[in-house]
N, C-alpha and C positions, 0 to 999 in steps of 0.2 A: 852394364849400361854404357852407350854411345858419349867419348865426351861432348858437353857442351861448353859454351862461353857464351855467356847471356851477357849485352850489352845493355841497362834497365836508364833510360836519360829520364828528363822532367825539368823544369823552371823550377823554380821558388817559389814554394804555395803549394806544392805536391811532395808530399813525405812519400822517398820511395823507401826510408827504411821503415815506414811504419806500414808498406805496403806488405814488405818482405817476411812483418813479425807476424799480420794476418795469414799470410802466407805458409808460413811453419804451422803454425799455430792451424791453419789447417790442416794440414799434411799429418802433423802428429793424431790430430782428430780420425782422419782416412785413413790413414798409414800407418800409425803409431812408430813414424819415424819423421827425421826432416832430411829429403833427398837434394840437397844441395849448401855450398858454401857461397859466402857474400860478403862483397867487400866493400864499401863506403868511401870512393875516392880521396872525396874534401877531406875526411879525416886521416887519409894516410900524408896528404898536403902538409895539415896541420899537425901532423905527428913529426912528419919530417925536418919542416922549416921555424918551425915553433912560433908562426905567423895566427892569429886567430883569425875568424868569420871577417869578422869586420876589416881587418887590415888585409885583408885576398882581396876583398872586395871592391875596395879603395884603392890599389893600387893602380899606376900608370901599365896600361895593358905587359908591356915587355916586360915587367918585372912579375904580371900574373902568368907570365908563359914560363918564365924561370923558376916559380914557383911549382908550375904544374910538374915542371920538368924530374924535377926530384921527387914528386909523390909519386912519379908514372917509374921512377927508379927504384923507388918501396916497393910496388907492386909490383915488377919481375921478380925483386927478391923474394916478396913475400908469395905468390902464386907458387911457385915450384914446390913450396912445401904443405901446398893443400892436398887434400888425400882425398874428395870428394868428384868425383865425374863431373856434376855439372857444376860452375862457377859463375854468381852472376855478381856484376861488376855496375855499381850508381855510380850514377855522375850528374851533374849539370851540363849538358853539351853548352849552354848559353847563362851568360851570367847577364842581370836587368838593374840597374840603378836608375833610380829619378834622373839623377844629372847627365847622365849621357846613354840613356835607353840599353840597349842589348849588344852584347858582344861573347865574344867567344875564345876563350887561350886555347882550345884543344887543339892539337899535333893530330888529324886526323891518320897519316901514315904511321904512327907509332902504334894507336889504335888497330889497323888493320894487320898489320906485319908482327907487332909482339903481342896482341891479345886473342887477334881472330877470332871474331862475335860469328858464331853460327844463328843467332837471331838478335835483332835490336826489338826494343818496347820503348817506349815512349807513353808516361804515364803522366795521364792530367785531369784537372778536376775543374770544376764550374769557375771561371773569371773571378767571380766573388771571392769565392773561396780562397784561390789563391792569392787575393788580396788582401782578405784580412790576416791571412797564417804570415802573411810576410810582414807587414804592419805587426802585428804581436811579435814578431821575432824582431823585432827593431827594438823594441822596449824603450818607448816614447823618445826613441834621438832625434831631434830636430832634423827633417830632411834629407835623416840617412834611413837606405833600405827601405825605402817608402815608395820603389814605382806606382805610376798612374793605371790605373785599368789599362787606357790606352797603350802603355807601353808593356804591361803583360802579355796581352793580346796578340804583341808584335813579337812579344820574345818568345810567347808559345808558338807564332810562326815558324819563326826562326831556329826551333830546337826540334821538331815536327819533319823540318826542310832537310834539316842536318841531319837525323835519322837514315831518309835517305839519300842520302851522298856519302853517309860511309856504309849505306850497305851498295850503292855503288860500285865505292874504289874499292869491294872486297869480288877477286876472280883468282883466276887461275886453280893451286892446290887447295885455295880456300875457300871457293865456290862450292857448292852443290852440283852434281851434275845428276840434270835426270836427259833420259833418251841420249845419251851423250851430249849433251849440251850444258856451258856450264850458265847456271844460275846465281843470283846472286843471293846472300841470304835473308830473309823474309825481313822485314820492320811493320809491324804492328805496333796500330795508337789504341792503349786501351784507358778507359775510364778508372778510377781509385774508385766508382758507386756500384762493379761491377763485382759480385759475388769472387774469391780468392781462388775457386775454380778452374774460372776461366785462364788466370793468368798458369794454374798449375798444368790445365791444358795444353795452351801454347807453348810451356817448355818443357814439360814432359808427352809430349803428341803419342796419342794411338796412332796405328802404323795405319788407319785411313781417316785421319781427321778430315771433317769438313768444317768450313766456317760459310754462317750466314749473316747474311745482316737482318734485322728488321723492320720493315718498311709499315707506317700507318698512318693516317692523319691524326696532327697535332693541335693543329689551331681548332677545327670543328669541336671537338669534345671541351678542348678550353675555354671557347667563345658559348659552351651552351652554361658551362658554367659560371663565367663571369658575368654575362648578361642576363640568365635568365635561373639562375641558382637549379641548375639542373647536372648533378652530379650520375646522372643513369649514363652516358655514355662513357665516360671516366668508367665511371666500376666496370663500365663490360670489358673495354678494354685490359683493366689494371686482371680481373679472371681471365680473360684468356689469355695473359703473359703467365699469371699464376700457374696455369696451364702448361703451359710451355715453358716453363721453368722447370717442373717437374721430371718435363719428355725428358728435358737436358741433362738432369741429375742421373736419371735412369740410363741415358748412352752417352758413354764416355769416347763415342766415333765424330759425337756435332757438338761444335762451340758457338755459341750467340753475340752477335755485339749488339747491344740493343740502347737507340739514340735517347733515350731516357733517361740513363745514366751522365747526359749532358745536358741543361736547360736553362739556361742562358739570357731566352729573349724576354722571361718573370723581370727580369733586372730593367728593361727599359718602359717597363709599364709604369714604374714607380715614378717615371716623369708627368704621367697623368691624376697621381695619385695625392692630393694636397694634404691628404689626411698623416702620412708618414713625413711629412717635412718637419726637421727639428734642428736648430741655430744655434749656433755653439760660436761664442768669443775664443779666439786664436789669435798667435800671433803671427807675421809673415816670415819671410826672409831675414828682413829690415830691424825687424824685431818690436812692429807697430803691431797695435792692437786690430786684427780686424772682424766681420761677422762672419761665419763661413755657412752654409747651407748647407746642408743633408738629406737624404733620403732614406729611410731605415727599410732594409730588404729584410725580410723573414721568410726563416723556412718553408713554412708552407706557403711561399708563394711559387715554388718548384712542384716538378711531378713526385709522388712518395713513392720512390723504387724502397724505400726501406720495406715498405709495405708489403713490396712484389718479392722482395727477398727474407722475408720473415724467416727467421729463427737460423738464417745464414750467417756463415762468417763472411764480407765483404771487405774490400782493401782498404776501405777507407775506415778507421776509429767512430765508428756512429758517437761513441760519449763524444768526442770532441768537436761535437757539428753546435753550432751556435745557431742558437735561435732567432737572432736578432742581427744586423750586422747596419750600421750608420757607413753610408758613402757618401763622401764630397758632390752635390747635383754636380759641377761641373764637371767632375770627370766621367759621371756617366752617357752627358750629351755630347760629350768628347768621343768615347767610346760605339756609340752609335753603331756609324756605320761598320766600323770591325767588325762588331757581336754580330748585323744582320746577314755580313757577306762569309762570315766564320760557318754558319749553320750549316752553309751548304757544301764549302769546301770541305770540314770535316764530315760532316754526314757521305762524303764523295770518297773522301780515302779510306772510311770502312767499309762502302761498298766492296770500292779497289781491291784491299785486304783479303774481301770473303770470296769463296767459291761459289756463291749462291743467292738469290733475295728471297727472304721469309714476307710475304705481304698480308696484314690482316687488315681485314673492312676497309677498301680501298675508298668505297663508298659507304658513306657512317651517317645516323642521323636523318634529318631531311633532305641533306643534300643528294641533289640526282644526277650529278658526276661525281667520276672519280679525280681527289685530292689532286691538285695541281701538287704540291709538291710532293706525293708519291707516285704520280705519275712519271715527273721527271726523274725520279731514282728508278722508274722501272725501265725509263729512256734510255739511262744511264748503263743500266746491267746490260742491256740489249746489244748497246754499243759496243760492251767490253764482252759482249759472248758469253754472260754469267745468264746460269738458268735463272727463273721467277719462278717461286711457288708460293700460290694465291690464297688464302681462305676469307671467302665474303660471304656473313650471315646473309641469306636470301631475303629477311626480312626489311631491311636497307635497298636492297637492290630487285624488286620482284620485277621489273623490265631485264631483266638480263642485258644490262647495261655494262656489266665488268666484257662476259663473253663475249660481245659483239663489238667493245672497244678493242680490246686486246687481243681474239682469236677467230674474231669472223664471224663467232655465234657459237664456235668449237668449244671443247674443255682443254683440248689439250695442242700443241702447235710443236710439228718439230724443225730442224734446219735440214740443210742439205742433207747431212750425214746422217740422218734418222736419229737425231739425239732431242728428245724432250725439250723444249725451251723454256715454254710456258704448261702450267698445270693450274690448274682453277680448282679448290675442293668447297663445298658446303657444308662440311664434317671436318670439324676441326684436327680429329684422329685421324682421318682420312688423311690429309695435311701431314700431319706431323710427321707419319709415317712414312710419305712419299719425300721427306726432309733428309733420311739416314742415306749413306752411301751403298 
């Protein structure tokens, strides 16, 4: 096997080692081996300097880069004596405190010159999430380790960003080179709600992986159900992923990122919801009594990918998903605008990511266009020269309204070069099929 050096970042509120144990724990299931070794930064830090969580954390930055400096001196030492091809290497590219938001100690050049990541991953999970896993890992400290939504949001920016810039500054002997040209090496954002799979896909690659993204309307099946308790467009949908979850499992050449695995905009509805508000006495800074406001998010008020992933192993601990979780109102109207301009910028960098757009029921429901925002993701693919492959039940659409938006009235549309762009199927098989390399 080819070495690798898997680069694995995340924020705070994303367990990549409990990504890594689904992970084996697959592998051994498929494999009945585990085809890589893994090292845990923070803990060669704290192996090294005998500094705990909380005092890394706290530090004056220059004393967290000195710190880093000797766990990244563990790690030469200790790399050389791993016996395994592939090596993936956690970190936190960015660290997030209440009192002074996001920052970063990493020596990007050290990273590049002494580890050389032949791919970066960047793993994260729903805002919520990662705000109450860091809250519980603070274990009630007054105002330590307690970021605001708002500043999660910024440090998931910020560790996303960072991703790529160090697969930027990696070229020369440490590039890729395809056609003679060198490349730099791939970073991919995956979700912790996405099956253990995917992630074994992207670092163990068939030698013609394709990735797609998948494109569908969100709000329409949402709205038919919040408004008018009509879960039929939900189930068609949640079956034809069930669907195409299976094509997946079956060819090990296509990888899926599917935007369900992230769902985000459940959390700002709770600002209309008076029913989930519950008031809790706290004290402040000062050490005064004050009232504080909450809004309790539950589970199901998310899409059920557990659903769509039934009897899988997924990256993220299902026992550890809480049913319930109380936030501060103000930091979710704080949050706002992040969460609604986040949708699209992430939903934009898995496109980026994939070779491809997977499109179901562009038009769903009653509505007689197609989904303003899967339109603009099909805008988007266009832009970047990624093929579109379509499937719209005709029952939704019997004006042949997808065909003549998108291909003139045509099924199929190619470019200059004679290459397919777009493909429109009515047969979901038909679809799926025309999906593989």
């Amino acid at each position: 096997m080819k070495e690798q050096h898997i680069l694995l970042l995340g924020i705070t509120g994303v367990s990549k080692n409990n990504a890594l144990t689904q992970l084996k724990s697959y592998q051994e299931k498929t494999y009945g081996e585990i085809k890589f070794d893994s090292i845990d930064f923070e803990d060669l830090i704290f192996e090294r300097t005998g500094v705990d969580i909380y005092e890394y954390l706290e530090e004056r930055m220059s004393r967290q880069r000195e710190y880093w400096l000797k766990g990244w001196k563990e790690l030469k030492e200790r790399i050389n004596s791993l016996e395994n091809p592939v090596t993936i290497l956690s970190m936190h590219g960015t660290l997030t405190r209440d009192v002074y938001g996001a920052r970063t100690p990493i020596i990007i050049q050290k990273i590049v010159s002494d580890f050389k990541p032949t791919k970066i991953i960047t793993l994260f999970n729903d805002i919520y999430f990662h705000w109450y896993e860091t809250k519980k890992r603070a274990k009630g400290q007054a105002y330590k380790g307690m970021p605001t939504l708002e500043q999660l949001l910024q440090a998931r920016r910020a560790e996303i960003m960072l991703g790529d810039i160090i697969s930027n500054q990696i070229f020369g002997d440490f590039a890729y080179k395809i056609y003679g040209k060198e490349i730099s090496p791939p970073h991919y954002l995956v979700s912790v709600w996405h099956p253990a799979r995917l992630l074994d896909k992207i670092i163990f690659s068939h030698p013609n992986l394709e990735f797609a993204y998948m494109a569908f309307p969100i709000s329409t099946p949402r709205d038919a159900l919040n408004k008018r308790n009509d879960q039929s467009l939900i189930e068609e949908l949640n079956g034809i992923f069930k669907n195409v979850n299976e094509f997946e499992k079956d060819h090990p050449e296509l990888a899926l990122f599917c935007p369900l695995t992230i769902d985000e905009l459940p959390l700002k509805d709770l600002l209309n919801n008076d029913d989930r508000i519950e008031e809790r006495k706290e004290r402040d800074r000062e050490g005064n009594k004050v009232t504080v406001k909450y809004r309790k998010f539950c589970y199901s008020d998310r899409w059920d990918v557990i659903d769509i992933y039934k009897d899988e192993i997924i990256l993220l601990d299902t026992d550890e998903i809480p049913e319930k979780i109380a936030i501060p109102e103000e930091e979710i109207k704080d949050a706002q605008g992040l969460i609604n301009s986040d949708v699209h910028l992430r939903d934009y960098q898995l496109i980026k990511q994939s070779d491809r757009l997977a499109v179901y029921n562009p038009i769903i429901g009653d509505e007689r266009k197609i989904s303003d925002g899967v339109m603009n993701e099909i805008n988007y693919a266009e832009f970047l020269l990624k093929p579109r492959y379509i499937f719209q039940n005709t029952k939704y659409d019997k004006e042949g309204i997808v065909e003549n938006t998108l291909l003139g009235g045509s099924k199929t549309m190619e470019d200059a070069f004679g290459s397919k762009r777009n493909i429109i199927s009515h047969d979901l098989q038909e679809h799926l099929n025309s999906l593989l390399p």
